[in-house]
C-alpha positions as CSV (number, residue, x, y, z in Angstrom):
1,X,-9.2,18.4,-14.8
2,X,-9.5,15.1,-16.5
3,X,-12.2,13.7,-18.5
4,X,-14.2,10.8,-16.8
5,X,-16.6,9.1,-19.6
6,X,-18.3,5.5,-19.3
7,X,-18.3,3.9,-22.7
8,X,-21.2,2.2,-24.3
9,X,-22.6,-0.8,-21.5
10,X,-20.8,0.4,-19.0
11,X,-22.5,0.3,-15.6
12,X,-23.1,3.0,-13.2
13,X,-25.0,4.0,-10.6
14,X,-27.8,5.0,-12.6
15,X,-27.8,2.7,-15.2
16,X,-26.2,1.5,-18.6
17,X,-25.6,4.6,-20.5
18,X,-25.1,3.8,-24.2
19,X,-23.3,7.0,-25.2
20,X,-21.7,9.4,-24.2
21,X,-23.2,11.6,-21.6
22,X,-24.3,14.8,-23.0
23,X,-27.7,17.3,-22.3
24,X,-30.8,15.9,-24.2
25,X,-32.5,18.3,-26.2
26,X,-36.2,18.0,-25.3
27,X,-38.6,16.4,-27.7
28,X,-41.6,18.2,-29.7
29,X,-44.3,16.5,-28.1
30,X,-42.7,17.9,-24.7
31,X,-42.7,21.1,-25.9
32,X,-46.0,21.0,-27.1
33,X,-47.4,19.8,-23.6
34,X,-45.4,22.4,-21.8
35,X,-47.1,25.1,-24.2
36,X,-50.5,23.7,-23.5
37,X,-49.6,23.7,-20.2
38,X,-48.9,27.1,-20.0
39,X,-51.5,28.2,-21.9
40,X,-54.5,26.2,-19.8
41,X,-52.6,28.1,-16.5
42,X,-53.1,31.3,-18.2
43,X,-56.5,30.7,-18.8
44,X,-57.2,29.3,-15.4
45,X,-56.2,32.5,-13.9
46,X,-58.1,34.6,-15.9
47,X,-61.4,32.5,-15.7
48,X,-60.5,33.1,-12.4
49,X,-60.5,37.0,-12.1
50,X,-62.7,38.0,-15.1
51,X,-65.6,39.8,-14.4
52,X,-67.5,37.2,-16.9
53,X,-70.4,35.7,-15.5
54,X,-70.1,32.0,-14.1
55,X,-66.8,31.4,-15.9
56,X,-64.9,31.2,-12.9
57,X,-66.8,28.0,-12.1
58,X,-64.7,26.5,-14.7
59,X,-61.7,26.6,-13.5
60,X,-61.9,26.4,-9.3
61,X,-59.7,23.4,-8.5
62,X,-61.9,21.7,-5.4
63,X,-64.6,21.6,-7.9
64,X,-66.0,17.9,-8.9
65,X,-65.4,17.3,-12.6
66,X,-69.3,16.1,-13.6
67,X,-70.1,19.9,-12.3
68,X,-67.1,21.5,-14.6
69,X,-68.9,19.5,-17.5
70,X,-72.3,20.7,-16.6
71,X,-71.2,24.4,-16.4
72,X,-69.2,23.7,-19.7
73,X,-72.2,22.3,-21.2
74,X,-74.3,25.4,-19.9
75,X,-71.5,27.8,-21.3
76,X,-71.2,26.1,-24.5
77,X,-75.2,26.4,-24.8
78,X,-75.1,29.9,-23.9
79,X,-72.7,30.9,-26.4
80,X,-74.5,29.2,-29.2
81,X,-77.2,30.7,-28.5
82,X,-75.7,34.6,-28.1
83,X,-73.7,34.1,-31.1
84,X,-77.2,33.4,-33.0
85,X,-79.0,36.3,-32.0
86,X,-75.6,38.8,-32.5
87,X,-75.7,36.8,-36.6
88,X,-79.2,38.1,-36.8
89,X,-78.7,41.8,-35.2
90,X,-75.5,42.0,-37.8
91,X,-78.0,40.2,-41.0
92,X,-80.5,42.7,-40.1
93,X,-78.0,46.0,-40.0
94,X,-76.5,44.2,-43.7
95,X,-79.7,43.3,-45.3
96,X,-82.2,46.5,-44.0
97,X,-79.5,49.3,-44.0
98,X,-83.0,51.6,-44.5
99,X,-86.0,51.9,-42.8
100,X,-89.4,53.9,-43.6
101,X,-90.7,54.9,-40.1
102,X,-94.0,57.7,-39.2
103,X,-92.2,60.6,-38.4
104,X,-95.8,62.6,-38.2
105,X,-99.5,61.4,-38.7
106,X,-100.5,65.5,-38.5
107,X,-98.0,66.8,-40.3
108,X,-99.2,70.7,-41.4
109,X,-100.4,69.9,-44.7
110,X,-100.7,73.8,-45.5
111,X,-96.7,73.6,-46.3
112,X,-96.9,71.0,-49.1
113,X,-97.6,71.7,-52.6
114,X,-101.0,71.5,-54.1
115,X,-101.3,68.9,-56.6
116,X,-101.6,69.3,-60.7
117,X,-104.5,68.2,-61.9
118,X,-105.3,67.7,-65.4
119,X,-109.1,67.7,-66.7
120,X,-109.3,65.9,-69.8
121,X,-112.6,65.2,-72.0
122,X,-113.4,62.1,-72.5
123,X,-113.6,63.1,-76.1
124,X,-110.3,63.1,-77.5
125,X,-110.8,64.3,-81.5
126,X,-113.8,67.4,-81.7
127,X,-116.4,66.9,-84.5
128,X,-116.2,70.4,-85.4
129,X,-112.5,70.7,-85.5
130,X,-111.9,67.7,-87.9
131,X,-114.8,69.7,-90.0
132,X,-113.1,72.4,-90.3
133,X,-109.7,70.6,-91.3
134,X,-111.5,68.8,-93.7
135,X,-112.7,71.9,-95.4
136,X,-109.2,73.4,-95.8
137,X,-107.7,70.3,-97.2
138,X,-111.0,70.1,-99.8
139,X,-110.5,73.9,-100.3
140,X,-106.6,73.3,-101.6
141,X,-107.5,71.3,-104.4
142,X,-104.3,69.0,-103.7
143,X,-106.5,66.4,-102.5
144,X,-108.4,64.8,-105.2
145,X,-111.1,63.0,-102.7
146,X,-114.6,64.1,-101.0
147,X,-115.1,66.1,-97.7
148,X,-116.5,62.8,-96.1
149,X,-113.2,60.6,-97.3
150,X,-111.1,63.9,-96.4
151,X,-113.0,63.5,-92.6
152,X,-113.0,59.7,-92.1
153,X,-108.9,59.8,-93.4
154,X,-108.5,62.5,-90.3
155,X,-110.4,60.9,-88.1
156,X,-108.1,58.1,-88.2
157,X,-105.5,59.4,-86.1
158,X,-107.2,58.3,-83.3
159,X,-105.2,55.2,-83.6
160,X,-102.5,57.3,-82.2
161,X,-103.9,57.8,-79.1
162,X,-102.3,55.1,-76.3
163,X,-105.4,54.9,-75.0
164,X,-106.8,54.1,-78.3
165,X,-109.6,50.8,-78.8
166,X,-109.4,50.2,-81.8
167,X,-112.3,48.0,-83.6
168,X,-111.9,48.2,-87.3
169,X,-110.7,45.2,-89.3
170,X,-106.8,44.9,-90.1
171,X,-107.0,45.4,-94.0
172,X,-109.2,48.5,-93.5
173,X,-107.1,50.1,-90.7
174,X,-104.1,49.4,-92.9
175,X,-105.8,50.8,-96.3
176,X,-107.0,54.2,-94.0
177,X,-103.6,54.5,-92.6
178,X,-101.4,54.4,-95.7
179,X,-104.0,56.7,-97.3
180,X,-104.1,59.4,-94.4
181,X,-100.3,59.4,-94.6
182,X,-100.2,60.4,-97.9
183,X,-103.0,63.1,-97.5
184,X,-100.5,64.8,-94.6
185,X,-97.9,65.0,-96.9
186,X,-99.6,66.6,-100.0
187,X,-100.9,69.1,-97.6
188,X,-98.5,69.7,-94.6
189,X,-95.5,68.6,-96.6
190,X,-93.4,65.8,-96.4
191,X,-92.0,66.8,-92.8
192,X,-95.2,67.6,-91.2
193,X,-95.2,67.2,-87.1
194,X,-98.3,65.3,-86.2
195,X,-98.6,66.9,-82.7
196,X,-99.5,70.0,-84.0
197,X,-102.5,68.7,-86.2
198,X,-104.2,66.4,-83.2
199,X,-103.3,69.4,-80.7
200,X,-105.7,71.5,-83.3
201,X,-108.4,69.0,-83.5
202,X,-108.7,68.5,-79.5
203,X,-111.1,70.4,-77.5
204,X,-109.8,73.1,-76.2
205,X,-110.0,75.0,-72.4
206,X,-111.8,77.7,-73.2
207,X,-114.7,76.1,-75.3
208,X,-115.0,72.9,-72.3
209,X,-114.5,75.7,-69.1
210,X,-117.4,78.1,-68.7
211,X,-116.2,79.2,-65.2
212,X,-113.2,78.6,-62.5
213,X,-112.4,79.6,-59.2
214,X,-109.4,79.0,-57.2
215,X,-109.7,80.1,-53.1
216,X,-113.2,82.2,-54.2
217,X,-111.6,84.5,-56.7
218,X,-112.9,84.2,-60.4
219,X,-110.1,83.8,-62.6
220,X,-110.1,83.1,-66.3
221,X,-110.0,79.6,-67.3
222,X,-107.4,80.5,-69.9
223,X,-105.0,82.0,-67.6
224,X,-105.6,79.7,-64.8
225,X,-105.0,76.6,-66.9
226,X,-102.9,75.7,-69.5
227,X,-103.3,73.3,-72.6
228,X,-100.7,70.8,-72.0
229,X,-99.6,67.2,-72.6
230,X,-100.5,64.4,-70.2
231,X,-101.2,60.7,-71.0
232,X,-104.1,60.9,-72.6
233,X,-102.8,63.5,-74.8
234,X,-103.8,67.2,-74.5
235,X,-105.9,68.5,-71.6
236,X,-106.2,71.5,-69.5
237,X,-104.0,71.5,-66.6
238,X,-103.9,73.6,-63.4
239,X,-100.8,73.8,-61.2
240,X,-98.5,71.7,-63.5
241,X,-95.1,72.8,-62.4
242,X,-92.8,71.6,-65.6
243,X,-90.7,73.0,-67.9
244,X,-92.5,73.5,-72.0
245,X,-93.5,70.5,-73.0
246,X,-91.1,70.4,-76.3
247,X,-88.2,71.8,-75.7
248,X,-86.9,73.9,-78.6
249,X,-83.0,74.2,-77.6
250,X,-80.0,72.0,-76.5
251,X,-79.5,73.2,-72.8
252,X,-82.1,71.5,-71.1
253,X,-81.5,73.7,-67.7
254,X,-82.8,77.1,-69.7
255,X,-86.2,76.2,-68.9
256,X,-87.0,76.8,-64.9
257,X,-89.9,74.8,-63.7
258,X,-92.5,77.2,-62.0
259,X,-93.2,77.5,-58.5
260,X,-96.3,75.0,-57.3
261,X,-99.2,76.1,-55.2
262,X,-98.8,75.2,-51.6
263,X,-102.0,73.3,-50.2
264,X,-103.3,76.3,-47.8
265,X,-106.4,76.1,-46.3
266,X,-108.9,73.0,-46.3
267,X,-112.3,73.1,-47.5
268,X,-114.2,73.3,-50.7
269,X,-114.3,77.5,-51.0
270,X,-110.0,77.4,-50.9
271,X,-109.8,74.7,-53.7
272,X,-110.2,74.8,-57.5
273,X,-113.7,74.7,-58.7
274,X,-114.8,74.6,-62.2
275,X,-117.9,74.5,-64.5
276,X,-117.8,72.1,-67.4
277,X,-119.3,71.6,-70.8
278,X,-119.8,68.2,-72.1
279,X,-120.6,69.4,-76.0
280,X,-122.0,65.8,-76.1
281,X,-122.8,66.4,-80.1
282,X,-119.4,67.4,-80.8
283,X,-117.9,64.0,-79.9
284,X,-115.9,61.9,-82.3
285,X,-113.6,59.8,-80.7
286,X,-114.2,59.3,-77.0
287,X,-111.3,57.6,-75.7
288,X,-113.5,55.7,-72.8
289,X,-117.1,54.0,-73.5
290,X,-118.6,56.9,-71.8
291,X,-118.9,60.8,-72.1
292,X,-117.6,63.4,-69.4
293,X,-114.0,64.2,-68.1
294,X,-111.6,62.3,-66.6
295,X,-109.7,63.9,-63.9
296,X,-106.0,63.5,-63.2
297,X,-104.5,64.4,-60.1
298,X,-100.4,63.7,-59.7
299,X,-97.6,65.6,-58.5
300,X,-97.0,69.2,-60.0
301,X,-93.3,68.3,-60.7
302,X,-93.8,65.4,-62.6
303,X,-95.4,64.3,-65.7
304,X,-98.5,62.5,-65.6
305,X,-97.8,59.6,-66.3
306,X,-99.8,56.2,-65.3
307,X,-96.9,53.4,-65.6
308,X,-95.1,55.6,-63.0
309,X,-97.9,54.8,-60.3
310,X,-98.4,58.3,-58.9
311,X,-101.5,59.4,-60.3
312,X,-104.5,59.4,-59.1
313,X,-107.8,59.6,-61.3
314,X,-111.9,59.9,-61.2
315,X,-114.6,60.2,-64.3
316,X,-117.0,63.4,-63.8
317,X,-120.6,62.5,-65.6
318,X,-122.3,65.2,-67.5
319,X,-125.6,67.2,-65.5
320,X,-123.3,66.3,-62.0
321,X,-121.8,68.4,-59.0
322,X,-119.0,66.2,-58.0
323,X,-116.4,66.8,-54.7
324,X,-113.1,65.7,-55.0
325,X,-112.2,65.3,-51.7
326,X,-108.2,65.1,-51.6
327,X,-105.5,63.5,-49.0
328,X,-101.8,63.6,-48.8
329,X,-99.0,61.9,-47.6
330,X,-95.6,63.0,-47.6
331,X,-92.0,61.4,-47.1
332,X,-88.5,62.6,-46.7
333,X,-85.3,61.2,-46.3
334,X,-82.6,62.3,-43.7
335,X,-79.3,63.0,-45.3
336,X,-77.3,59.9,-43.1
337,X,-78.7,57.4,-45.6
338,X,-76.7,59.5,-48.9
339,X,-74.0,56.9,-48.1
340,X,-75.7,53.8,-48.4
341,X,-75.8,52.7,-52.4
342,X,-78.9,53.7,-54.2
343,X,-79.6,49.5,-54.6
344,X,-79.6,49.2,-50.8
345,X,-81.7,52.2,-49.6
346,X,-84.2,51.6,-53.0
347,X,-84.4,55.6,-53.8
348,X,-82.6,58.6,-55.1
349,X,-82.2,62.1,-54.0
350,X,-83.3,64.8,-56.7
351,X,-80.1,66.1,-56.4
352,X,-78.1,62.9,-57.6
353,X,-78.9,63.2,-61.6
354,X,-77.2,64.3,-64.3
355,X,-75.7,67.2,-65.2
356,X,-78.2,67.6,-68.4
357,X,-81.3,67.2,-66.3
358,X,-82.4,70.0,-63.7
359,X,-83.2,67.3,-61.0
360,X,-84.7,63.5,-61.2
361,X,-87.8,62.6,-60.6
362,X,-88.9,58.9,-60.7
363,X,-92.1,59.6,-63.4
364,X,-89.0,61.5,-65.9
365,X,-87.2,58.1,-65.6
366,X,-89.8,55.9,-66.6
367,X,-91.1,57.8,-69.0
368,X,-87.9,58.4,-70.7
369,X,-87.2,54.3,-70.3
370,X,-90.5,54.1,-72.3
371,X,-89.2,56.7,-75.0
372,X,-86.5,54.8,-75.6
373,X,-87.7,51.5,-75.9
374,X,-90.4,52.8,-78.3
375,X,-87.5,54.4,-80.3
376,X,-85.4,51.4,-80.7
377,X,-88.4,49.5,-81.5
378,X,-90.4,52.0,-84.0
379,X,-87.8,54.6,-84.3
380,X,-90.4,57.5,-83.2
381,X,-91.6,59.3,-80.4
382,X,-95.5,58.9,-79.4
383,X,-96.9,62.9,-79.6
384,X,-98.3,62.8,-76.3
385,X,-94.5,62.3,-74.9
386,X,-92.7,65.1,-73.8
387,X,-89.8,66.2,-75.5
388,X,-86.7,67.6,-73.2
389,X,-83.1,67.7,-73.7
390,X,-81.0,66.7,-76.5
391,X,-81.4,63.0,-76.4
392,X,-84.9,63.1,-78.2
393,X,-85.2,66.6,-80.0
394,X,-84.1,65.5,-83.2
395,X,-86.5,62.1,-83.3
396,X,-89.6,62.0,-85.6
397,X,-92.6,62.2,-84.1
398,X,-94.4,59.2,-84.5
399,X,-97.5,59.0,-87.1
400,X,-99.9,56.8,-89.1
401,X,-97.1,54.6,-90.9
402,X,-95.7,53.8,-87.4
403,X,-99.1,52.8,-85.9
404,X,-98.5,48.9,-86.7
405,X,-95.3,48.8,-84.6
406,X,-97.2,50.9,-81.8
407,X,-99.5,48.6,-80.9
408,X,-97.9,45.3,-81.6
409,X,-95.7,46.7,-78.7
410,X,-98.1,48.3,-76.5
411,X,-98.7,45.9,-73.9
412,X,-94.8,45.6,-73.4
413,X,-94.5,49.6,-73.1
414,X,-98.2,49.6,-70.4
415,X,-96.1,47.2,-68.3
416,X,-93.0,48.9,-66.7
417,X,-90.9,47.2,-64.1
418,X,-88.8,49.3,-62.3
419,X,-85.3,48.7,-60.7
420,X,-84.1,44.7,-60.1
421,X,-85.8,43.3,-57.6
422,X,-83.9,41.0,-55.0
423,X,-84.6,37.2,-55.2
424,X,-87.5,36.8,-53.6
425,X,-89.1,40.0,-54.8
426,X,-88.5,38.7,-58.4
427,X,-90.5,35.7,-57.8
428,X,-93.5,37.9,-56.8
429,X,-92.8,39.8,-59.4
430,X,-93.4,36.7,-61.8
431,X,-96.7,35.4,-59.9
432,X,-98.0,39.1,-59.9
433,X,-96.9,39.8,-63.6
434,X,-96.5,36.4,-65.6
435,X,-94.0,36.5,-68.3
436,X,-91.5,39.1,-67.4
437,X,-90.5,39.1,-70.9
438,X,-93.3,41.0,-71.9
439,X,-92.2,43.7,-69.5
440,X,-90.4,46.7,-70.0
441,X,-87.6,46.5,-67.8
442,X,-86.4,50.0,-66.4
443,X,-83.4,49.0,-64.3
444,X,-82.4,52.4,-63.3
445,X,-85.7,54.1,-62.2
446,X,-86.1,54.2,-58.3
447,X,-88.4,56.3,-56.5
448,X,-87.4,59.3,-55.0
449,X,-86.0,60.0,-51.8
450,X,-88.3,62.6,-51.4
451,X,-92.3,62.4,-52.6
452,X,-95.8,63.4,-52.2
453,X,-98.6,61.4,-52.8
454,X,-102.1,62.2,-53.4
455,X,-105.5,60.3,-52.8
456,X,-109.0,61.2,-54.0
457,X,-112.1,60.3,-52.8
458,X,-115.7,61.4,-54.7
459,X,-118.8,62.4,-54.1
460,X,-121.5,63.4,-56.5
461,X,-125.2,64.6,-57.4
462,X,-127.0,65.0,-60.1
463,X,-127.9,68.2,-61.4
464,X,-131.6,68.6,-62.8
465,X,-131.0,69.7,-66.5
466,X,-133.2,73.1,-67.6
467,X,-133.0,74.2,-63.8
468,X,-132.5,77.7,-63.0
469,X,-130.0,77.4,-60.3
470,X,-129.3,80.8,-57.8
471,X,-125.6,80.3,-57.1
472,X,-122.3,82.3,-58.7
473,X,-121.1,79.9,-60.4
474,X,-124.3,79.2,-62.3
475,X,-126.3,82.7,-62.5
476,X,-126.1,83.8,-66.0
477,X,-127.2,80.8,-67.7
478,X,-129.5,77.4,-67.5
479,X,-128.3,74.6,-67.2
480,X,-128.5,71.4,-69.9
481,X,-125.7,69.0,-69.6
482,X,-122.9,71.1,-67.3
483,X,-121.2,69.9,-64.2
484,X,-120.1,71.4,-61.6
485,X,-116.2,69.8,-60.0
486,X,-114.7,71.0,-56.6
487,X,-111.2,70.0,-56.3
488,X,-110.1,70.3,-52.3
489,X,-108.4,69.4,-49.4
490,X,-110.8,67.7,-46.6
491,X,-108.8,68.5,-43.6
492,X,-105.4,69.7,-42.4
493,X,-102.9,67.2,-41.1
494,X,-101.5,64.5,-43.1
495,X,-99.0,61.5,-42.7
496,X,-95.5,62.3,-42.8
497,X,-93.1,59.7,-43.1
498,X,-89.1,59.3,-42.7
499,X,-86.7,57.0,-44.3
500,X,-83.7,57.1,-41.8
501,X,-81.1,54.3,-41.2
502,X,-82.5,51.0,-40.0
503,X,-79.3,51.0,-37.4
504,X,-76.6,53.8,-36.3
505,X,-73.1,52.5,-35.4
506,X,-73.8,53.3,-31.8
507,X,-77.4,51.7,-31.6
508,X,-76.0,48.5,-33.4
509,X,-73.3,48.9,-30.7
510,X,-75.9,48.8,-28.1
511,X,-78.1,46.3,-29.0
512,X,-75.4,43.5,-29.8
513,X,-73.6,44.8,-26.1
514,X,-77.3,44.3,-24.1
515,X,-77.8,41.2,-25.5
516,X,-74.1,40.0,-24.7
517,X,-75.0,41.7,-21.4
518,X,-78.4,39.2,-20.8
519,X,-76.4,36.0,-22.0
520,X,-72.8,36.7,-20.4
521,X,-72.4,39.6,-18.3
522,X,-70.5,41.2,-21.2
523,X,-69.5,44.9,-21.5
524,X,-66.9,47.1,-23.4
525,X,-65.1,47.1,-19.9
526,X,-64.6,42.7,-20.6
527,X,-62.9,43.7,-23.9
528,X,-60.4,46.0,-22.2
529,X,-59.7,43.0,-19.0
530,X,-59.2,40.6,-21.9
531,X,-56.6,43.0,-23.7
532,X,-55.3,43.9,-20.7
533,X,-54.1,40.0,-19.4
534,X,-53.1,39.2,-22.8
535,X,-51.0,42.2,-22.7
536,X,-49.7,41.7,-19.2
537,X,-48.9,38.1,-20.4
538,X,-46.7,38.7,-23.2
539,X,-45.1,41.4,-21.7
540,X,-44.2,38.4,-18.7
541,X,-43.5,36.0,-21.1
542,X,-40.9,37.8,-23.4
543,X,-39.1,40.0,-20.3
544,X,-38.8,36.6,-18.4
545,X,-35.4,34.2,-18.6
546,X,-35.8,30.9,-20.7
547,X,-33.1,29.1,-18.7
548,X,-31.1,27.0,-21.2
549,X,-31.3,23.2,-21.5
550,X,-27.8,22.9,-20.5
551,X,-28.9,24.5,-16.9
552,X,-31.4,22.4,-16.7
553,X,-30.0,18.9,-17.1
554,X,-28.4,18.3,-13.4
555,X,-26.5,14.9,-13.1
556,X,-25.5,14.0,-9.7
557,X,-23.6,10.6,-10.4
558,X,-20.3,9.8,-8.4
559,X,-18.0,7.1,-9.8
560,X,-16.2,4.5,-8.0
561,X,-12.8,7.1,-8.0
562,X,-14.6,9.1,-5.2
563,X,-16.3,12.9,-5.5
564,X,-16.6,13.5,-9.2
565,X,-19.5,14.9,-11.0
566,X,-20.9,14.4,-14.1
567,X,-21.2,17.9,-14.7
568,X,-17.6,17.7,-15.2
569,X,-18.3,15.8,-18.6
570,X,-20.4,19.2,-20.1
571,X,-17.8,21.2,-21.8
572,X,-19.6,24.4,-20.4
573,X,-17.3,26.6,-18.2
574,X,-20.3,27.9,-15.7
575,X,-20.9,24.5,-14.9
576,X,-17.8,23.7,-14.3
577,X,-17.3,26.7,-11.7
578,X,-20.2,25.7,-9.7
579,X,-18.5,21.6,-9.7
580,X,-14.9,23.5,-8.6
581,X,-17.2,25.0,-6.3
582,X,-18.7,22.3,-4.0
583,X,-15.7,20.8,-4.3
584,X,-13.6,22.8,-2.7
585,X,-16.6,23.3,-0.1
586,X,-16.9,19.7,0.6
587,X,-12.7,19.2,1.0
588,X,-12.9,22.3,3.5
589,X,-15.3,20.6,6.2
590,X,-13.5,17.2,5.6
């Protein structure tokens, strides 16, 4: 076999070849065609058999190009338009991962607790009680002042009282406070608790409780309630299910909390009733510009607290009968939502607390956020605070000296903010509040998962003073200035409501597949077609034979010297067979 080459200008058949003849790689852009290529035939054959609705329109060849564009056009419109509503099915299951729904508007109100209540007189220091105190300090002889000094110097711990108005001058308030301060010392020594001394000068349950009843049964005021703290500092509570209000030891889970009273029956002869005395000469210090009671009604787990938002209250009048009529509403949480982060879902379980506390409730947390603050700030504890765990048994009780720093904080500590509020919460928050600076800020309190609210409503009537009147309650004595309060439930269902997830995988599922479904004819089953030709392709495309370039180059040029190939010239031996080839075939039939 000889080699047969043209050199550069040469002429042939075909042309002028300027080198020698060897295969041409082929260029990028050629490449890159045939890859589109192959990819808009892929394509095309599955627009044609997907199950997709319309898309098949796309691709059938006898169809005018204006009418591809429109159902492009229409396609392209379509798809905008499903991708938008599928962004604001996947925002919604982001942004509301929790939703508050009415499980139950007659829920069996019989198996929810009763409330605590707490009646309080309005009269926070007793005339007859600061008397008495006044003639034991007078009586020690280490007081070198009068009984009425000794009496107006006692009287002065009403500024204690967060409640408290205040009218006295500055320089007078200051002079009383210093001296009252010393007094308590000389007497009580110079550790004396405070709480102890306004606890003995407020009026107590059995002097302000004549008569109680609880489902008809006479019971003993002084058994039925207890003298305990609330808000507005020591009052007689019924059905307050907390641990002692001071805590004397370090493990905080000692103390059980007692069983609450569930609701039972409505109506006004199954709820508390009492019989009150006003003692409208004993008053000293009435915390309100009236006289009576005020009654507090909250939840028997937490502590009555009015920054916390779950109490509910109403002011009894002397020479009244007043009916409390009560409501409830009730919510739980279903367990699903544990996994969501306590910032998203906006509550906390009781069960997801510390290990020093027996469970959390959300009153707990801001009133310990208020303990704290007022500590760092005054370095005390007001008396009418509980005192639990370790964290505040050891802090002074705070007493006349720290009055100044009470109240030039007091309007920070009445205003409580709760955990962060999003973006546009917080500017609500600002309109609603003003200067959030003047806030206390108590990051970490959320409500609880699970809660019961309570609702009053009141109804009352005078009582005719000096009138015999021929009932149980009021037999054995006439009356002058006593009321009469019913505390009750006015009927038997009440709302019961469910914080569940705002969307379950398989709902979200669901909703994003119907509305695929409306706009494209899509289903799980178009997922599975799509995998399936993509599969099917590359499985095709990387079993199939590339043929080489070298194959694919086929020059057919005969020279002047008679029945030679250029095939000849490629120094591959598989090309050169198939030349020796139809040679020998063409010799044969000449």
């Amino acid at each position: 076999m000889r080699s047969i080459g043209i050199k550069v200008g040469e002429q042939s058949g075909y042309g002028t070849l300027h080198r020698w003849a060897e295969p041409r790689r082929p260029k990028r852009s050629y490449r890159v065609k045939r890859l589109l290529c192959a990819f808009g035939k892929c394509w095309k054959e599955y627009f044609d058999s997907s199950s997709l609705v319309g898309y098949k329109y796309l691709s059938e060849t006898p169809r005018p190009w204006i009418e591809r564009i429109l159902w492009i056009v229409i396609h392209a419109t379509t798809m905008f338009a499903l991708g938008f509503m599928v962004t604001g099915l996947w925002q919604h299951y982001v942004c509301t991962p929790v939703v508050t729904v009415v499980d139950s508007d007659n829920y069996p109100s019989t198996k929810l607790d009763f409330p605590g209540i707490a009646i309080c007189s309005i009269n926070r220091m007793s005339r007859r009680a600061v008397e008495n105190l006044s003639l034991k300090i007078k009586i020690s002889n280490l007081i070198d002042k009068t009984s009425e000094e000794i009496f107006e110097l006692i009287s002065s711990l009403r500024i204690l009282y967060d409640t408290a108005f205040e009218q006295d001058e500055l320089t007078e308030r200051k002079a009383r406070r210093q001296e009252a301060h010393k007094m308590f010392v000389q007497y009580f020594g110079e550790g004396y608790d405070i709480t102890e001394i306004i606890e003995s000068l407020t009026p107590k349950c059995a002097d302000i409780m004549l008569a109680c009843t609880y489902r008809s049964i006479f019971t003993n005021c002084s058994e039925l309630l207890a003298f305990r703290k609330t808000q507005n500092g020591f009052c007689c509570t019924f059905n307050y299910a907390r641990e002692p209000d001071d805590i004397p030891s370090s493990d905080f889970k000692e103390y059980a909390r007692i069983e609450p009273n569930k609701i039972g029956i409505p109506g006004v002869a199954n709820g508390l009733t009492v019989v009150l005395e006003p003692f409208l000469e004993d008053y000293l210090f009435p915390f309100l510009p009236t006289t009576g009671w005020v009654v507090t009604i909250f939840n028997p787990g937490d502590y009555p607290d009015n920054t916390s938002g779950g109490v509910s209250e109403a002011i009894v009048a002397p020479s009244s009968e007043s009916f409390l009529e009560l409501d409830v509403s009730s919510i739980y949480s279903e367990n699903e939502i544990r996994p969501v982060s306590v910032n998203r879902r906006k509550c906390i379980f009781t069960d997801e607390t510390d290990a020093s506390k027996t469970s959390y409730t959300y009153s707990d947390c801001i009133v310990d956020c208020r303990a704290t603050a007022i500590w760092k700030a005054c370095r005390c504890r007001p008396f009418f605070l509980p005192r639990r765990g370790n964290d505040e048994y050891s802090r002074k009780v705070c007493n006349t000296e720290d009055e100044p720093c009470l109240h030039a904080h007091k309007s920070t500590w009445w205003s409580v903010l709760p955990h962060t509020p999003d973006a546009e919460e917080s500017l609500s928050y600002d309109k609603a509040i003003g200067d959030r600076n003047e806030s206390l800020k108590c990051t970490n309190c959320y409500p609880t998962c699970t809660d019961t609210r309570y609702y009053l409503q009141m109804q009352a009537t005078p009582l005719e003073p000096g009138r015999q009147y021929h009932t149980e309650l009021l037999r054995s004595f006439q009356t002058k200035n006593q009321s009469i309060l019913h505390i009750y439930f006015k009927k038997f269902g009440s709302v019961r409501l469910k914080q569940d997830m705002g969307y379950y995988w398989y709902e979200l599922i669901s909703d994003i597949g119907g509305t695929c479904g409306v706009f494209v004819g899509f289903s799980l089953l178009s997922i599975v077609e799509l995998l399936y030709f993509i599969i099917q392709r590359t499985c095709q495309c990387g079993c199939s034979k590339i043929p080489e370039s070298k194959d694919q180059l086929k020059v057919n040029i005969t020279t002047v010297h008679g029945g030679l190939y250029w095939n000849e010239l490629l120094n591959d031996s598989r090309i050169h067979f198939k030349s020796r080839t139809s040679r020998r075939r063409r010799l044969e039939r000449h």
